[in-house]
N, C-alpha and C positions, 0 to 999 in steps of 0.2 A: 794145304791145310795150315802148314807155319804162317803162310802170308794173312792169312783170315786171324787167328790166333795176334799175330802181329800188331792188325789193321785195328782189333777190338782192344789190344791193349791201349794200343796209342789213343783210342775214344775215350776209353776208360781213365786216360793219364792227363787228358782234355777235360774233361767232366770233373775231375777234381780238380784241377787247375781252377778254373772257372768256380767251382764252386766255394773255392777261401778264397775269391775275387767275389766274393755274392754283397749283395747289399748288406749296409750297415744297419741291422734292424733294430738297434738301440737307437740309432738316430731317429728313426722310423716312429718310433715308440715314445718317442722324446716331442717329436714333432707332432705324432697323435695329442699329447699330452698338454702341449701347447697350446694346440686349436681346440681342443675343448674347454678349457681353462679362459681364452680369450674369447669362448662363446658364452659360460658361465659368469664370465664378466660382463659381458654383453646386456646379458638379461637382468641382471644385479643391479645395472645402472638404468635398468629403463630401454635399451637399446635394442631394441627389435632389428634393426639391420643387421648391426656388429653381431649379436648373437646367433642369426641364420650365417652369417659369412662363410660358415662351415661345409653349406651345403653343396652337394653336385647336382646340376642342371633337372637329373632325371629321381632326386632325393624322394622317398616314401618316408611317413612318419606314422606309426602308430601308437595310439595314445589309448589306451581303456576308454571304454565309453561313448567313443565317438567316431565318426567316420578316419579312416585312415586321409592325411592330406599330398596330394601326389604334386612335385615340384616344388621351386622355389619360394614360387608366388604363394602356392595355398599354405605353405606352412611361413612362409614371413605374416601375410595374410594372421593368422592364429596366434604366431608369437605376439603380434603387435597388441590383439587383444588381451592374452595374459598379464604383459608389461605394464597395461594402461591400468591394471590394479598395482595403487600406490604399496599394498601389501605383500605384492608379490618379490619371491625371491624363491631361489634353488642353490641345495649344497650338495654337491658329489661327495659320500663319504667311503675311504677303501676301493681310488678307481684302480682298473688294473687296466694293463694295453696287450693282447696279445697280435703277436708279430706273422703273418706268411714267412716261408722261408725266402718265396723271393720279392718280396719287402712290397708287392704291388696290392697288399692287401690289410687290413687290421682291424681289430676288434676290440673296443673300447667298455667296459662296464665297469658298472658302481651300482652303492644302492644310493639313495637320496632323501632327500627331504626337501618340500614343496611347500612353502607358508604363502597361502592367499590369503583373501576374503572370502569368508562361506557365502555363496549368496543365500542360502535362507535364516542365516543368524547375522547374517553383517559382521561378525565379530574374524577376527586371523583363525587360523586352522593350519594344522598342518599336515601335508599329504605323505605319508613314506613308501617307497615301490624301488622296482629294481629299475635300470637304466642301460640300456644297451646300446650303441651305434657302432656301423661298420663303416669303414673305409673305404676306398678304392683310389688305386690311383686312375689319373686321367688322361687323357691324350697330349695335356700340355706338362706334365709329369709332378703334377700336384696332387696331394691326398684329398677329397673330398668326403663328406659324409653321402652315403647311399640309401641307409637306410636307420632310422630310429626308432625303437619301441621304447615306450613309458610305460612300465604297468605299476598299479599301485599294487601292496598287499591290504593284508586285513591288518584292521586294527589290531594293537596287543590289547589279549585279555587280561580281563584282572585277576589277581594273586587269586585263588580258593581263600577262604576263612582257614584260620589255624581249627584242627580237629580238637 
């Protein structure tokens, strides 16, 4: 019985070892921070490529509205047409990055703002929704995006009349 007792402590005293040896998840959170930043850049400039950069091979995107775009291609594919509107821009506003503890994962959200062109007024518009993408790390031990959801909300209404 002492030797079991013993054998679990010493796991027990391995497991905490190990675990204030864990990943740096501020670095984690840093580097999330990073590459969404130099995606929102991406698109800022027109850059459909730089802006997908983010994604991982098997990336899902869902966007309100439309079909979800699965991989690289369908969703560089998509950005390239957002981009091609001289209008077009997006702003992360209040992102946050939350971290896994063991750093092979993370979860990135904001709300946003989306100024196109309407296509049925031709005039700028602007979209606001929330923003989510997840991380993962990869087999060559890079964080990629996996998956993206865009949703817009509703407009804000207007004030009531004073009574």
């Amino acid at each position: 019985m002492r030797k079991i007792v013993f054998v679990g402590c010493g796991i027990a005293a391995a497991l905490v070892a190990s675990c204030s040896n864990g990943p740096d998840t501020g670095k984690v959170a840093d580097d999330v921070t990073a590459a969404m930043e130099g995606a929102i850049a991406g698109f800022n400039a027109h850059d459909a490529a730089k802006a997908t950069a983010i994604d991982a091979p098997g990336y899902i995107g869902m966007f309100h509205g439309m079909n979800n775009t699965s991989g690289i291609a369908q969703n560089l594919a998509l950005t390239k047409k957002r981009v091609s509107d001289p209008a077009a821009k997006v702003e992360a506003v209040s992102p946050e990055v939350n971290v896994s503890t063991s750093g092979d994962m993370a979860v990135w959200n904001a709300t946003y703002a989306y100024t196109h062109t309407d296509p049925v007024t031709k005039a700028a518009a602007v979209e606001h929704g929330n923003w989510v993408v997840v991380f993962r790390r990869q087999p060559d031990a890079s964080l990629k995006a996996t998956l993206g959801v865009i949703s817009d909300t509703a407009p804000a209404k207007a004030a009531p009349p004073p009574v």
